[in-house]
C-alpha positions, 0 to 999 in steps of 0.5 A: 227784240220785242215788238210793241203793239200800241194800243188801238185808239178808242174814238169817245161816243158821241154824246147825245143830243139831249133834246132829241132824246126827250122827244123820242124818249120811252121812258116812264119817268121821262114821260111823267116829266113832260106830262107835269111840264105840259100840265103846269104850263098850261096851267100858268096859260088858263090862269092868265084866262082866269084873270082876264074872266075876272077883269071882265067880272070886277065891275058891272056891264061890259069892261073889256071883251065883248060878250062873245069874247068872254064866253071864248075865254069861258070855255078855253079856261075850263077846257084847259084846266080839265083836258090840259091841267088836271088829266095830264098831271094825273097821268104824269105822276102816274107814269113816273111812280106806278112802275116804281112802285110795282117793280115793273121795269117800265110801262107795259107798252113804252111807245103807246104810253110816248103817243099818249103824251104827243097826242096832247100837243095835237089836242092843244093846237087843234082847240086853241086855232079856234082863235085864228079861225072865222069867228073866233074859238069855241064858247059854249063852255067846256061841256060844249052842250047844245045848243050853243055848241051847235049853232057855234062857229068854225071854231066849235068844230076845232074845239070838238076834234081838239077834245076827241084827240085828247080823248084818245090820248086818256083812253091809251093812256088808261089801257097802259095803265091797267095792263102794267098794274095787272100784268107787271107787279113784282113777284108776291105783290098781289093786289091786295098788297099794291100801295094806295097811290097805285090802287088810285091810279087803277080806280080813276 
């Protein structure tokens, strides 16, 4: 008489959780995505600072914020245009295309190229609780020249090490960056073969 081994039952995968996924995730396109969804929400949130500067500015003398208010929001407009909008909408199409384009499997260092990214929430956080804190945020514009930004608030301070961690995150981001165009083109790709994006990539 035969005997019949059933089969072992095989148990699905769980599947993963999606968000946690994106929030530890090491992948460059995925990364490059974040980055461009960082960069488009902030530019909806500095785009609503915009229009508020224009109210201030559509008649003459004072119509709704007080000088300083004004000059708060002055500074946070530019600060999030140019460390929140513009670099990172740089760095995420560069993440997504620049392996693509070299044949490089993935960014020279994943991890370090992750906290590039979440330094960003960090910078943001930091510069906007100038707004929570006892006088008011930075308004010394977004160069923060002295002597405005000496004589600042509190919340010049926050603004200041808001800056410097985002800094950090476009330094680490800027080291990964030329390690994989350098070190992590395809075979036969030399410079002088590598497409115009990634040379301007290399360049900025």
């Amino acid at each position: 008489m035969a005997v019949i081994q059933a089969a072992p039952r095989v148990e699905p995968e769980p599947a993963p959780r999606r968000l946690l996924g994106w929030l530890t995730t090491t992948d460059h396109k995925k990364i490059g995505i974040l980055y461009l969804v960082n960069s488009f929400s902030f530019f909806a949130i500095a785009g609503v600072f915009a229009l508020l500067m224009r109210t201030e500015l559509a008649r003459p003398g004072i119509q709704v914020f007080a000088p300083h208010a004004y000059n708060q929001i002055f500074t946070l407009h530019g600060t999030l245009m140019i460390f929140l909008v513009i670099f990172p909408l740089l760095a995420g199409f560069g993440n997504y295309f620049v392996p693509l384009q070299i044949g490089a499997l993935d960014m020279a260092f994943p991890r370090i190229n992750a906290l590039s990214f979440w330094l960003l929430p960090v910078g943001r956080l930091t510069i906007l609780s100038g707004f929570l804190a006892k006088g008011g945020a930075a308004a010394a514009a977004w160069t923060g020249y002295p002597p405005l930004s000496v004589r600042g608030p509190f919340g010049e301070s926050l603004w200041l090490i808001g800056v410097i961690i985002l800094g950090t995150s476009s330094i680490l981001g800027s080291m990964n960056f030329l390690v994989t165009i350098l070190n992590m083109r395809t075979p036969g790709m030399t410079l002088h073969r590598i497409p115009l994006f990634v040379w301007a990539i290399l360049t900025t």
